[in-house]
Residue, then its C-alpha position, 0 to 999 in steps of 0.5 A: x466511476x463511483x467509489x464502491x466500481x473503484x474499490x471494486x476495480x483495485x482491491x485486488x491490487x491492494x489485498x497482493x500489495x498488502x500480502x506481500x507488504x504489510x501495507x494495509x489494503x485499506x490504507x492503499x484504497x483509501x489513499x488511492x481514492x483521496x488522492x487521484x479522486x477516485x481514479x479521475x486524476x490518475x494522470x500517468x496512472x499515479x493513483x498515490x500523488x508521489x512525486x519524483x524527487x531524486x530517488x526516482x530514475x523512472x518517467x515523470x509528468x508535471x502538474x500544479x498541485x494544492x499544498x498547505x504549508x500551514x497558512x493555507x492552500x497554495x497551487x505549485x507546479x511539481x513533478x510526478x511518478x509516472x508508471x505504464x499500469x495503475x499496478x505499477x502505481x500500487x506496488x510502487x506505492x508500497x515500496x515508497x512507503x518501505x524505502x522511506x525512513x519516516x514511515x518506519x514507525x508505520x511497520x510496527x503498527x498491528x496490521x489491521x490497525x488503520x486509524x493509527x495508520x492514518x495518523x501515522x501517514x499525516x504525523x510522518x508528512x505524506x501530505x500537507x493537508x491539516x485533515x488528511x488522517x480524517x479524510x482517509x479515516x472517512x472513506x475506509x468506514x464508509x466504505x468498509x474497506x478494512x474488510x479488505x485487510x482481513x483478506x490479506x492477513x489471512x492470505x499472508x498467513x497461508x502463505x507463511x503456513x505452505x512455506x513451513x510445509x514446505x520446508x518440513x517436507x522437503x527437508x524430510x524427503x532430504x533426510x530421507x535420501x541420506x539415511x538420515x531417518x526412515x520417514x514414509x515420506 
């Protein structure tokens, strides 16, 4: 598959996952890409690389993976979230990154800031390679992936604008019911 039939295959999973999350799509993609090779080592549809530690209740598989511990790539064997669909994956990637007290900091970043994003994820340990801020930045700008964040914003803002014309109307209508106001509504 090549990268732009991979974003093409799972922006959509990102842009929801970034509407609801605040997790920028582009950080999704870009992670997802670098971290299962463009989908080629999604084993157990583990786009992210999050293993399972005692947090995780669910399904699992094991498999050496290469860690940098400061003197250079190790091959270890570890285990891994396992998930029945890629969407799986995306939404717990989110949640992962929600439950996880390091990455807190991520969540006061503007949204459509990603380089400070990439940063952030490497400052906050979500993967040991010296360049991994670098490798994302990379892919997100020869891809052109932050479009992708523009698209959830705008849809997070329609959502909270018809959740207010929501609430407006319904209330009026209430209002209405009891003799409250006189609304042609």
């Amino acid at each position: 598959m090549t990268p732009a039939q991979f974003f093409s295959k799972y922006a959509f999973y990102a842009i929801i996952n970034g509407s609801l999350s605040k997790v920028p799509p582009s950080i999704t993609l870009a992670q997802a890409a670098l971290e299962s090779g463009y989908g080629r080592y999604a084993t157990g549809n583990n786009f992210f690389g999050i293993k399972a530690d005692a947090s995780w209740n669910g399904p699992t598989f094991c498999s050496d993976t290469l860690e940098d511990y400061g003197s250079g790539y190790v091959t270890i064997n570890d285990c891994f979230r396992k998930y029945a669909t890629p969407f799986g994956s995306f939404r717990d990637h989110a949640r992962f990154l929600h439950e996880n007290s390091r990455y807190d900091d991520l969540f006061e970043l503007p949204f459509n800031d990603y380089q400070a994003w990439c940063y952030g994820l490497k400052q906050n340990g979500y993967a040991t390679a010296p360049d991994y801020a670098q490798k994302l930045l990379n892919i997100i700008d020869s891809n052109n992936l932050q479009k992708y964040d523009v698209i959830a914003e705008a849809i997070r803002t329609l959502v909270i604008v018809a959740v207010v014309v929501t609430v407006v109307y319904f209330s009026a209508v209430l209002l209405k019911k009891k003799g409250l106001v006189n609304l042609p509504v």
